[in-house]
C-alpha positions as CSV (number, residue, x, y, z in Angstrom):
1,X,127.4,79.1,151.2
2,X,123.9,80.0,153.2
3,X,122.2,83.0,152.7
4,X,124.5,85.8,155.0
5,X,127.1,84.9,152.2
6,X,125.0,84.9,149.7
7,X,123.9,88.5,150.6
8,X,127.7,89.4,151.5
9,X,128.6,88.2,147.7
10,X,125.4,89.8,145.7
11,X,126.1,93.2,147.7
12,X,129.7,93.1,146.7
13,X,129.0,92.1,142.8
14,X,126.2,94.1,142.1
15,X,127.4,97.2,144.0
16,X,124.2,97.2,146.3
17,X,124.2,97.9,149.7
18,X,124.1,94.8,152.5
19,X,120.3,96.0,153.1
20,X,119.4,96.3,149.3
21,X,121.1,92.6,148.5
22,X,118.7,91.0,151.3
23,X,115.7,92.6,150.2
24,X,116.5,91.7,146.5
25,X,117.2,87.9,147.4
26,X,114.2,88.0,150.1
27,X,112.2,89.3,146.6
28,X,113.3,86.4,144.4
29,X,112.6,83.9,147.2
30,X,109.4,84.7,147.8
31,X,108.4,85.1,144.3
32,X,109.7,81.1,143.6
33,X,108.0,80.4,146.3
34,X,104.6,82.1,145.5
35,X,104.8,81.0,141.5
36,X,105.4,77.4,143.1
37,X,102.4,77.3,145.0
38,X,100.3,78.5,141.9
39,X,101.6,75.6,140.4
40,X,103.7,77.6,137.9
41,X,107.1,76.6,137.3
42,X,110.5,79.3,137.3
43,X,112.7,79.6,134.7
44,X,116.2,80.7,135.1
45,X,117.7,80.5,131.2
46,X,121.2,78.8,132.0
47,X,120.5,78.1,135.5
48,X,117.7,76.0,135.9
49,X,114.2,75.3,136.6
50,X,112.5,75.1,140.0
51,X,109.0,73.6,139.7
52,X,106.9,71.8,141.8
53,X,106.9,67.3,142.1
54,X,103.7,65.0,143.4
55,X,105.0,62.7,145.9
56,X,102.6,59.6,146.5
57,X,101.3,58.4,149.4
58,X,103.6,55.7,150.9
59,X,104.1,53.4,153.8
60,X,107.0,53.8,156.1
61,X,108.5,52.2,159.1
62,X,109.1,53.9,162.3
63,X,112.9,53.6,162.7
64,X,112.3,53.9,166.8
65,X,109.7,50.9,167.0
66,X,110.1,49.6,163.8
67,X,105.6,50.2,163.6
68,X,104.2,50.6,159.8
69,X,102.9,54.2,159.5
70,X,101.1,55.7,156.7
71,X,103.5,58.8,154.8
72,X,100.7,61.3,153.3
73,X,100.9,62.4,149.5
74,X,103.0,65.4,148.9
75,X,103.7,68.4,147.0
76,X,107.5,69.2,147.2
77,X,109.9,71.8,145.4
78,X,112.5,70.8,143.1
79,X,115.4,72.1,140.8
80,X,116.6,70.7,137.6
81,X,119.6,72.8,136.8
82,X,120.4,73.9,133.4
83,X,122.8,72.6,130.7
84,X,125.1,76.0,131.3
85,X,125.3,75.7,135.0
86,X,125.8,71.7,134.3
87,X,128.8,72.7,132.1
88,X,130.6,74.6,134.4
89,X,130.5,72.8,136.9
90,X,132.3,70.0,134.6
């Protein structure tokens, strides 16, 4: 699913318009997003949690040439999803 059927599919269960859907799942996006960059972790009870992993600096290998480059440290998103959503997928 990407995010026109996501909208599609919150507009039809929640009774909201197509408009209303987007703006509601352009809110929650951006509010992950800006609690992630304060370093804050979300919460979903039963879904999951998105927070925010270090990734260390690393050496790589230029698949092309096959030359050594340097891979910077990183800060990257990620989700751990919760023992409910885990369950039901099962």
């Amino acid at each position: 699913m990407n995010k026109a059927g996501l909208i599609e599919h919150i507009a039809r269960v929640a009774d909201l318009s197509h408009a209303a859907a987007e703006r509601a799942l352009d809110a929650f996006v951006a509010a992950v997003k800006t609690s992630l960059k304060q370093g804050s972790d979300v919460t979903l009870a039963g879904f999951g949690t998105f927070y925010v992993a270090e990734r260390k600096a690393r050496r790589g290998r230029n698949p092309r040439t096959g030359e050594a480059i340097a891979i910077a440290a990183a800060r990257v998103p990620r989700f751990r999803a919760g023992k409910a959503l885990r369950d039901a997928l099962n």
